[in-house]
C-alpha positions as CSV (number, residue, x, y, z in Angstrom):
1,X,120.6,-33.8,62.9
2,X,123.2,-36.5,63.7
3,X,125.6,-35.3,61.0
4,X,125.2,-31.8,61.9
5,X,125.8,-32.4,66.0
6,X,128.7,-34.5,64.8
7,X,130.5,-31.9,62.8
8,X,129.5,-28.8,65.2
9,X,131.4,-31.4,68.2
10,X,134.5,-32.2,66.1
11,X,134.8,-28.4,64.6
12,X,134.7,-27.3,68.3
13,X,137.5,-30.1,69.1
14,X,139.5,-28.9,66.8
15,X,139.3,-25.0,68.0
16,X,140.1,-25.8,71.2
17,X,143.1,-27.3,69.2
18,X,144.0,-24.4,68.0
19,X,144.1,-22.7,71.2
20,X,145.8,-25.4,73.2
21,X,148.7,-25.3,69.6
22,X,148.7,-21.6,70.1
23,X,149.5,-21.6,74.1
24,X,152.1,-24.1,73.5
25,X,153.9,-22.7,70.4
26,X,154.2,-19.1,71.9
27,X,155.5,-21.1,75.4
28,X,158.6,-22.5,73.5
29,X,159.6,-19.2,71.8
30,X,159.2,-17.6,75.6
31,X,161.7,-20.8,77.0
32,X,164.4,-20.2,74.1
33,X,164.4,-16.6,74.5
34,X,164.6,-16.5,78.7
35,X,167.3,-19.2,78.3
36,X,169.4,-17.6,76.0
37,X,169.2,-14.3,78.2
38,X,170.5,-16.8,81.1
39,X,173.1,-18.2,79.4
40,X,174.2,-15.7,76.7
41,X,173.4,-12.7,78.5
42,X,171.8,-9.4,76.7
43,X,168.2,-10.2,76.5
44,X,166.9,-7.6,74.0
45,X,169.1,-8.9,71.2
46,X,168.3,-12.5,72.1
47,X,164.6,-12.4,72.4
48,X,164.3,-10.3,68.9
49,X,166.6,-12.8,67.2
50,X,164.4,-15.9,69.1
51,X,161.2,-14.1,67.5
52,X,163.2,-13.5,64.2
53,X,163.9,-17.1,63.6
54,X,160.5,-17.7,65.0
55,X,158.4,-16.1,63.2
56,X,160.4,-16.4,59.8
57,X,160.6,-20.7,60.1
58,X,156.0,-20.6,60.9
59,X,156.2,-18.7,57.3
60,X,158.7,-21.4,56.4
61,X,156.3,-24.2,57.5
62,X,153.3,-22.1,56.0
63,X,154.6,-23.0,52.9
64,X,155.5,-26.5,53.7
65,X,152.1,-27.3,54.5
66,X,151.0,-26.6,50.5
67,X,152.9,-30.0,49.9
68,X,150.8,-31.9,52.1
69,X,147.7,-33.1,50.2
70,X,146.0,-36.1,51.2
71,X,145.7,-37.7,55.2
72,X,145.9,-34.5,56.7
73,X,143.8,-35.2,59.8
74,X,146.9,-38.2,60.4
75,X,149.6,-35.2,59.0
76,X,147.8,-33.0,61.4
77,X,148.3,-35.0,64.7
78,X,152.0,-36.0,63.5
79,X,153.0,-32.8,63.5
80,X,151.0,-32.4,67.0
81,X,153.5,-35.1,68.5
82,X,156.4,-34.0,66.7
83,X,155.8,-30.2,68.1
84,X,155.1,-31.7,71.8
85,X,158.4,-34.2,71.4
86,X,160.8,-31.1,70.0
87,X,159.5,-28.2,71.8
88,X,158.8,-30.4,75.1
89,X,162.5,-31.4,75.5
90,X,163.4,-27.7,74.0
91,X,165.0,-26.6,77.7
92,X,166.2,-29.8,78.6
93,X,168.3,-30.0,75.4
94,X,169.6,-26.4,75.3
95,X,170.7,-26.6,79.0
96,X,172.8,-30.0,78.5
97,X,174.3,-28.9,75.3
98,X,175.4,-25.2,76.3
99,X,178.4,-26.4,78.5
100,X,179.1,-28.8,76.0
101,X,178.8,-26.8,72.6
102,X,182.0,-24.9,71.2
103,X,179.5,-22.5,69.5
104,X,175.8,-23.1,71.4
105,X,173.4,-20.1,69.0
106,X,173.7,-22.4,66.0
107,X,172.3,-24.9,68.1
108,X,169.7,-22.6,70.1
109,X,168.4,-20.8,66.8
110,X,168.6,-24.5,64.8
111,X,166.0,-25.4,67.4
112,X,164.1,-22.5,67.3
113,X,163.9,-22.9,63.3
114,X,162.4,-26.9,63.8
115,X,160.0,-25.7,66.4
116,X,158.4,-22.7,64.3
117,X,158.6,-24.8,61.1
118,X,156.5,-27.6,62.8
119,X,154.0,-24.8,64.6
120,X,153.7,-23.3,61.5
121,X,152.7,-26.2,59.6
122,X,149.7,-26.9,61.9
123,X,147.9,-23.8,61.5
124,X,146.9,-24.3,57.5
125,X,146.5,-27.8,57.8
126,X,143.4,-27.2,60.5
127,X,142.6,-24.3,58.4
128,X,141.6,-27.2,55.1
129,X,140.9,-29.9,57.5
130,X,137.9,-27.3,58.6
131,X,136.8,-26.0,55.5
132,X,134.6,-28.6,54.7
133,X,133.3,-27.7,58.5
134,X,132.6,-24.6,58.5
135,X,131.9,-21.2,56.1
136,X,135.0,-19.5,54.8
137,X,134.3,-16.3,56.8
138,X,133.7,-17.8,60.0
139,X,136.6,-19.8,59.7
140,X,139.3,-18.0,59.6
141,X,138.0,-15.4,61.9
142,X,137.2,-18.7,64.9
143,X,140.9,-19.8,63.8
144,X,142.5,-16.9,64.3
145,X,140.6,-15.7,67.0
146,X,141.5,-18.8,69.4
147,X,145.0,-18.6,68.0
148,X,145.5,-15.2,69.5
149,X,143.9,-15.8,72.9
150,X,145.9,-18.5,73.1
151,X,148.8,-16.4,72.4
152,X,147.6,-13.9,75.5
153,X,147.0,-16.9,78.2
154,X,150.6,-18.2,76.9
155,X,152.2,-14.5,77.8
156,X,150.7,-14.1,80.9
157,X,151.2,-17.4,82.3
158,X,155.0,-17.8,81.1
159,X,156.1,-14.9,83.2
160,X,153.5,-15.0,86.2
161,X,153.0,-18.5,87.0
162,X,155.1,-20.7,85.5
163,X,158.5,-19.6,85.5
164,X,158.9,-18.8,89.2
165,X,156.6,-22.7,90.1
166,X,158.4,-24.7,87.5
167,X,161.5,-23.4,86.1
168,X,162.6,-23.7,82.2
169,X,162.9,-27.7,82.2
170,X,159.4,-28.4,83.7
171,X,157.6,-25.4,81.7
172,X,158.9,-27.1,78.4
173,X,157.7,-30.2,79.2
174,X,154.5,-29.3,80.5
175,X,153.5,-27.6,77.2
176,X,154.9,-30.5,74.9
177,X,152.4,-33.2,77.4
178,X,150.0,-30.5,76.2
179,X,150.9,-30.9,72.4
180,X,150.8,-34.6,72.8
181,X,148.1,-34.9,75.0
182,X,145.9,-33.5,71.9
183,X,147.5,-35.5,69.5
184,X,146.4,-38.6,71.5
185,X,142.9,-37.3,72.2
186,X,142.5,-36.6,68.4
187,X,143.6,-40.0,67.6
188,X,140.8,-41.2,69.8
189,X,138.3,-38.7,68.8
190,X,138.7,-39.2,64.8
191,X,140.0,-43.1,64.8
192,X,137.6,-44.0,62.0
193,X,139.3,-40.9,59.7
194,X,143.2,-41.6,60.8
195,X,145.3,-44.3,58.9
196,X,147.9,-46.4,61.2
197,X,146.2,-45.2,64.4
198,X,147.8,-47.7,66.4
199,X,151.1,-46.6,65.3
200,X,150.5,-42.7,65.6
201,X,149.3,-43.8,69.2
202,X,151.8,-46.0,70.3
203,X,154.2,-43.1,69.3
204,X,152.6,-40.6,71.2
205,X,152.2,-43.0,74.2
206,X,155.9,-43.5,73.9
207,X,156.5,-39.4,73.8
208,X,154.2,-39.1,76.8
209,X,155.8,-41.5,79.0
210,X,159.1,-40.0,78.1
211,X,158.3,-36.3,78.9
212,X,156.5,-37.5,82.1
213,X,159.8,-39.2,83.3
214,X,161.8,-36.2,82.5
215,X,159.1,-33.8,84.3
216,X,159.6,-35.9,87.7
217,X,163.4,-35.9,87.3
218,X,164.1,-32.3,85.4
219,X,166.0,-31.4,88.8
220,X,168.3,-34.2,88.2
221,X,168.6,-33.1,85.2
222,X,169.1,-29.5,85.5
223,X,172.1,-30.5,88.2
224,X,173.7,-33.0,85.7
225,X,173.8,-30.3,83.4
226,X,174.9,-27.2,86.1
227,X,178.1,-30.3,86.7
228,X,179.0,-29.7,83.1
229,X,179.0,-26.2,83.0
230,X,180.6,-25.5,86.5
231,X,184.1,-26.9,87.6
232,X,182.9,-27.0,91.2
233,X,179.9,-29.0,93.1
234,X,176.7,-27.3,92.8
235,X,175.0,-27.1,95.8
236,X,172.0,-24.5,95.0
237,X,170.3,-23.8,92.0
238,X,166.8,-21.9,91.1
239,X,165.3,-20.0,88.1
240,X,163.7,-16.8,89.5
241,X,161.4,-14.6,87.1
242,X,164.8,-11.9,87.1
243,X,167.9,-14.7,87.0
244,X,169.5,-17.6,87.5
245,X,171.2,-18.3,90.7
246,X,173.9,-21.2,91.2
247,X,176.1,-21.6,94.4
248,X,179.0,-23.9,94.1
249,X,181.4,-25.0,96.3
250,X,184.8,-26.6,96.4
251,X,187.4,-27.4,99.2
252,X,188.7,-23.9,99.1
253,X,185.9,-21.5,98.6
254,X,182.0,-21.1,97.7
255,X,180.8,-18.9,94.4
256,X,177.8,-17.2,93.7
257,X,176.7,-17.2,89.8
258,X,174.0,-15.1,88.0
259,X,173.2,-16.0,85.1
260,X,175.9,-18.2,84.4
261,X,178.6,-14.6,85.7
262,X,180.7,-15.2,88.6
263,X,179.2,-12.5,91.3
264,X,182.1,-13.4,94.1
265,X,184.1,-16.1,96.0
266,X,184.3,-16.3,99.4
267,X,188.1,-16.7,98.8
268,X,188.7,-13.2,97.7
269,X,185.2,-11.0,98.2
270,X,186.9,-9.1,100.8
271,X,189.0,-7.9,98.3
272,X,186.1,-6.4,96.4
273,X,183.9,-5.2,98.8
274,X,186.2,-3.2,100.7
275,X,187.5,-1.6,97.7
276,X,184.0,-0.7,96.9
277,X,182.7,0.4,100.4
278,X,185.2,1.9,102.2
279,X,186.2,4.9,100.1
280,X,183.0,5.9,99.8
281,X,182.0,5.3,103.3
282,X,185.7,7.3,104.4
283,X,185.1,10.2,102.1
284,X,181.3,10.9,103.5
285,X,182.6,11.8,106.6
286,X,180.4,9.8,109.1
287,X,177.7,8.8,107.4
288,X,174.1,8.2,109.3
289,X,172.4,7.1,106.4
290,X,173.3,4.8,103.6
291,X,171.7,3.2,100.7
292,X,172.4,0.4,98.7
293,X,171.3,-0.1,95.6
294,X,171.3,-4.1,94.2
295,X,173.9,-5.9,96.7
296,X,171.6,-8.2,97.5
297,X,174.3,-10.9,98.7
298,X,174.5,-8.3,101.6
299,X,178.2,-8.2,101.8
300,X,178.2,-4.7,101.1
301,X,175.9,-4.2,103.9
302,X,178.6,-6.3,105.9
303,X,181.1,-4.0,105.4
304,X,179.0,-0.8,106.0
305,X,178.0,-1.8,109.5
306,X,181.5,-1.9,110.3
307,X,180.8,1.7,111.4
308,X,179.6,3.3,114.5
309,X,178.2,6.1,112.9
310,X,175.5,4.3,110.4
311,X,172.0,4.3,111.8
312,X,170.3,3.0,109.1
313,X,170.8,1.6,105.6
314,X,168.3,0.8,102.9
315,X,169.1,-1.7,100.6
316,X,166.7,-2.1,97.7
317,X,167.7,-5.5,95.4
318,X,165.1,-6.2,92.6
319,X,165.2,-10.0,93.7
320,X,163.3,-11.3,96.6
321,X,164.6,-15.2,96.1
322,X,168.3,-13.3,96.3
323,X,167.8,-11.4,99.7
324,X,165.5,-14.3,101.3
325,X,168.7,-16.5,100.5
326,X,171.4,-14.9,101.6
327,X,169.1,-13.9,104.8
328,X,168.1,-17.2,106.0
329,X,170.7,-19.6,104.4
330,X,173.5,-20.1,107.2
331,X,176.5,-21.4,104.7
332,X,175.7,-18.0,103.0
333,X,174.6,-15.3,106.4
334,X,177.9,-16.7,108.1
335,X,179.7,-15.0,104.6
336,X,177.7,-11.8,105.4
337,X,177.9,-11.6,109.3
338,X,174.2,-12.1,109.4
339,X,174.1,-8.8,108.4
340,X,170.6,-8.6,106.6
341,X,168.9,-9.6,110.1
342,X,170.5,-6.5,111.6
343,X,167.7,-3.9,112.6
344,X,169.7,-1.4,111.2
345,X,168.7,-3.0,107.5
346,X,165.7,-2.4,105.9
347,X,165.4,-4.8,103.0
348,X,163.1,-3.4,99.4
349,X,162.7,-5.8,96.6
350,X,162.3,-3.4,93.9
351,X,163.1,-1.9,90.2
352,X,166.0,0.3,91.6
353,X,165.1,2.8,88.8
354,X,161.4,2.8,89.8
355,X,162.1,2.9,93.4
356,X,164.9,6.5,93.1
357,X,161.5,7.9,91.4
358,X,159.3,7.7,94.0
359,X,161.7,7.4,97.0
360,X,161.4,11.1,98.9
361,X,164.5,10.4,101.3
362,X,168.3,11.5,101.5
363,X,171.3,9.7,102.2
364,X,175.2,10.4,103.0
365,X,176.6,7.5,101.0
366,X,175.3,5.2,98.3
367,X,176.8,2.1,97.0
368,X,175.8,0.8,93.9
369,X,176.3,-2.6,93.2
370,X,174.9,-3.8,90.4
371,X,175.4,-7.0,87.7
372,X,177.2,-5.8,84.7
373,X,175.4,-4.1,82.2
374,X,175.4,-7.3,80.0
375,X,171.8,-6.2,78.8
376,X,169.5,-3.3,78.5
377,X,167.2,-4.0,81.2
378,X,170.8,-3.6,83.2
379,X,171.9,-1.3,81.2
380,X,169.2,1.0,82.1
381,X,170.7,1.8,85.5
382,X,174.0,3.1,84.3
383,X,172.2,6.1,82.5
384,X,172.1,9.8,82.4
385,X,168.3,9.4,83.3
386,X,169.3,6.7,86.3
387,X,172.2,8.6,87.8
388,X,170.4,12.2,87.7
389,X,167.9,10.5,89.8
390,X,170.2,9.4,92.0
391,X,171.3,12.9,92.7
392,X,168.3,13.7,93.9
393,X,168.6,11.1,96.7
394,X,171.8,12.3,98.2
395,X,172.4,15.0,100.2
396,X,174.7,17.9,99.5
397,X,178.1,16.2,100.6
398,X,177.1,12.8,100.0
399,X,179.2,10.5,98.3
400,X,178.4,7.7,95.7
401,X,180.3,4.8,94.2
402,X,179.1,2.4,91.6
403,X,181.1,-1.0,90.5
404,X,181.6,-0.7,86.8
405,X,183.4,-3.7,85.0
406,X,186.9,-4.7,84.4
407,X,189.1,-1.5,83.2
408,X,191.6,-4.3,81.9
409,X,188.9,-6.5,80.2
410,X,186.6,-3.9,79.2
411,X,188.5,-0.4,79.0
412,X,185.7,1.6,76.9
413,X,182.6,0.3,79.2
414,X,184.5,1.2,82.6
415,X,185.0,4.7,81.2
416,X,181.8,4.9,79.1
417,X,180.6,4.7,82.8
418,X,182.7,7.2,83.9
419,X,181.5,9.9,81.1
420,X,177.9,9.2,82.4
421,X,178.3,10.3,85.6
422,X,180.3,13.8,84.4
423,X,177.8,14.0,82.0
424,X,174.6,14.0,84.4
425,X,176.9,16.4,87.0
426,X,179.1,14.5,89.2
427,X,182.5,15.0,89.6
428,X,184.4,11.5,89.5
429,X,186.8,9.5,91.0
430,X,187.6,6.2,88.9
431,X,190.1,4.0,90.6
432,X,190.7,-0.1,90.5
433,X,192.0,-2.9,92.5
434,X,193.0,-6.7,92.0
435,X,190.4,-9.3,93.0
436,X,191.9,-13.2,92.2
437,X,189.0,-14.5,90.7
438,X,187.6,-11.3,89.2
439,X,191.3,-9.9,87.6
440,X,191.5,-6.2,87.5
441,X,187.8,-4.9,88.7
442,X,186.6,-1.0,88.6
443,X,185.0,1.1,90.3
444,X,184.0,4.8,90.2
445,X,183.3,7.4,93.2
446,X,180.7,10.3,92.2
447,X,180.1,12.7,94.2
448,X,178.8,17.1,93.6
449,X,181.3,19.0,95.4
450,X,184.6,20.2,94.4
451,X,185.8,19.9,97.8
452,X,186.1,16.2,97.6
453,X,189.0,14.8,100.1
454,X,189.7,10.8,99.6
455,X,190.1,9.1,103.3
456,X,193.6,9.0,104.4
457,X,192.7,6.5,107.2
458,X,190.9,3.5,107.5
459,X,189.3,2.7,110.8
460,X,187.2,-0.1,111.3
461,X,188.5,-4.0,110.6
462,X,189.8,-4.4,107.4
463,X,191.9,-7.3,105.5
464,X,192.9,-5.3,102.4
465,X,192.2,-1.8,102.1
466,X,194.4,1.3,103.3
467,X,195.9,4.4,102.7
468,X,198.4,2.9,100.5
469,X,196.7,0.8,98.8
470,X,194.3,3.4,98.1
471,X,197.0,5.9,96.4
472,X,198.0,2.4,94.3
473,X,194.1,2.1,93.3
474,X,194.0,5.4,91.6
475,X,196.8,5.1,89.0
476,X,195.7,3.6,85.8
477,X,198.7,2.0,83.7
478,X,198.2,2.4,79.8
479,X,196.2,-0.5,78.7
480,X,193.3,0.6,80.8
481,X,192.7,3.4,79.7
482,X,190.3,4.0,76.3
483,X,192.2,5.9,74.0
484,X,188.8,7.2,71.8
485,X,186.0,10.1,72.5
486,X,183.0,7.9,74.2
487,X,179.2,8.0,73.7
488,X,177.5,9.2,77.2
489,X,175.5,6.2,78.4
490,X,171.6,7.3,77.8
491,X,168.0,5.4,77.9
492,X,167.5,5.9,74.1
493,X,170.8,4.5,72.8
494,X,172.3,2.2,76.0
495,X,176.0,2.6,74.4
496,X,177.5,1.2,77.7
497,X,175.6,-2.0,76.6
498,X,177.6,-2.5,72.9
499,X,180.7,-1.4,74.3
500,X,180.3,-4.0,77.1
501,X,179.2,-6.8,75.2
502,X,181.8,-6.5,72.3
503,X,184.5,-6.2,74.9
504,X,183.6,-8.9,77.1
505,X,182.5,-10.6,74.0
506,X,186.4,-10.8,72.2
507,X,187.4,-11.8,76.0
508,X,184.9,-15.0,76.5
509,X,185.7,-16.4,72.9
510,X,189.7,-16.6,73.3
């Protein structure tokens, strides 16, 4: 009865194992793949390459695991503290070599490769260390089984809980004191079985106090890293389930990143936001009602309530950590004018896409304002399906304007944007200006009727924009122009998104 209690108690030990390996190996495939989107942009294509080179090095260490033969309890926990040690410090390695690599994928898939080599090496080893444990049948199917609910808690968690509480750094290391926190109770729990216990122990001891150090400083560590990567002192960071945000500042001026992409500087923003608000806002006449779609620095919103005629705008950003910031933040509401506290603004954290198909209301003038389409999820709300939504939430003379890339940098997305909007029945107005630390930035006016007049006048306080400068905007020399038939932007092909990222892509590298 003894033997048989004893076996039933370490067989269940080393299920719950399995789950606890299972949790943690699907955790550090999540953290490479939602740090690459951060720092490499275009999520879809890193996240399937992540789970390529995932997936493919567990086969890898499937085989591996043929060559181990004898010890394999002590192989077993090994590779538990090897898998806590590598995937633990996973984000914290990634984040201090990217501003240091010339070329960071090898790096991010080489680590990838070591992680699902290890993970997959675990999974047959527990597999013979149980056979002699439990029946064939039931063994696979209780392996497997906790392998995949593990897999489940890990997805939900990753996205829900830990991400927005912890951030990349801490998430990674929680998972790998996980890993080694098993390895150490398995040394305990089978010390007659394991050769070199002491050893194995004092190694994982060693790991654990390690990963607990870099959990309590990981925000040192983070900023050490942010120093590398940014020329300027950072003086905000925080992951948010949706991006990255990082505010530095210098003697001259203070810059807003996403996701590593420079969104303005205080310097020079004028430059940008006038030239995307005030044409729009001039050619709608006197516009009650505006919406802005993303903007959610609210410097658009700035510029709008520089006119008596707007009663109300609604500006819908997807990020609630963005708005709350640039709301409550004085360094960054003096930048703004304080102009999300004005009771004019009505503030919607929401999928813009979701929120044009249930939204029942009309406005005179939209400005749209989103991040580059550097990735599908982006991408999404430059298409066909996206803009003949937005039609519907304009009224008859209403008059839209979306930001679309550099023209100069990126010639085929800026008028792969344009095409979109003809193509889902607007007539268009493309025209550019000169931001300093943007270059040559575009932007395209949409709007139904024929009978479209561009403002001749400017009224309301202004740095940059005019008449003038306005007939200067429209005139596109040669080398921005794409000189090729373009694909229309839809949700089933997302061409804006290769054009953008091959273009941007030749532009980063020289």
């Amino acid at each position: 009865m003894k033997n048989t209690a004893g076996r039933n108690s370490a067989q269940w030990v080393l299920l719950v194992a399995v789950f606890i390996i299972a949790t943690c190996g699907l955790i550090y495939e999540l953290v490479a793949g939602t740090l690459a989107s951060y720092l490499l942009g275009d999520s879809v294509t890193q996240f399937s390459i992540i789970i390529g080179v995932y997936l493919f090095s567990m086969g890898i260490g499937s085989y591996l695991s043929r060559f181990f033969n004898d010890h394999l309890l002590e192989w077993f926990i090994r590779i538990e503290l090897l898998v806590g040690l590598v995937g633990g410090f996973s984000a914290t390695l990634l984040f201090l070599v990217f501003p240091l690599a010339v070329s960071f994928q090898p790096v991010l898939y080489a680590l990838v490769g070591v992680t699902g080599t290890l993970v997959g090496i675990e999974i047959p080893l527990l597999l013979r260390i149980l056979k002699d444990k439990v029946e064939f049948a039931e063994l696979v199917s209780r392996v497997f089984t906790y392998d995949y609910i593990g897999a489940l808690l890990a997805s939900l968690i990753f996205p829900l809980v830990f991400v927005p509480y912890l951030g990349l750094i801490r998430t990674s290391l929680f998972f790998g004191l996980l890993n080694v926190g098993v390895g150490l109770y398995l040394c305990r729990y089978f010390a007659g079985e394991v050769r070199g216990v002491r050893v194995i122990r004092f190694g994982g001891v060693m790991i654990l106090i390690a990963e607990v150090a870099a959990f309590i400083f990981s925000e040192q560590i983070m900023s050490f890293s942010e120093t590398l990567a940014y020329n300027d002192h950072v003086v905000y960071s925080t992951s948010t389930p949706y991006q990255r945000i990082v505010i530095t500042k210098n003697r001259h001026d203070l810059r807003l990143y996403l996701n590593n992409n420079l969104q303005f500087s205080s310097a020079d923003e004028y430059r940008y936001h006038e030239a995307l608000v005030h044409p729009a806002m001039g050619a709608s006449g006197m516009p009650r009602n505006v919406l802005i779609l993303g903007g959610g620095d609210g410097l658009a919103a700035r510029e709008i309530l520089k006119y008596k005629s707007v009663k109300n705008i609604q500006l819908v950003d997807l990020d609630p950590v963005m708005t709350k910031l640039f709301t409550d933040q004085d360094i960054l509401s003096e930048i703004n004018k304080h102009s999300l506290k004005d009771p004019r603004v009505t503030v919607t954290n929401a999928d813009a896409f979701i929120w044009l198909k249930e939204n029942k209301k009309q406005f005179d003038c939209v400005v749209i304002d989103f991040p580059d389409p550097s990735g599908f999820s982006v991408g999404k709300l430059y298409t066909t399906a996206f803009y003949r939504l937005l039609k519907t939430a304009m009224t008859p003379h209403a008059v839209a304007v979306v930001q679309s890339t550099s023209p100069f940098v990126a010639p085929k997305s800026f008028w792969c944007v344009n095409e979109t909007l003809k193509a889902s029945g607007f007539q268009t107005i493309p025209y550019h200006n000169y931001v300093p630390s943007f270059g040559e930035w575009g932007y395209i006016m949409a709007c139904v009727p024929d009978d479209f007049h561009l403002p001749v006048t400017f009224p309301i306080e202004k740095k940059y924009i005019s008449a003038a400068v306005m007939e200067q905007m429209l005139q596109f020399p040669d080398d921005m122009l794409a000189h090729e038939p373009l694909e229309v932007n839809k949700l089933n092909n997302q061409a804006l998104v290769n054009y953008f990222e091959k273009e941007w892509g030749k532009y980063l590298e020289q």
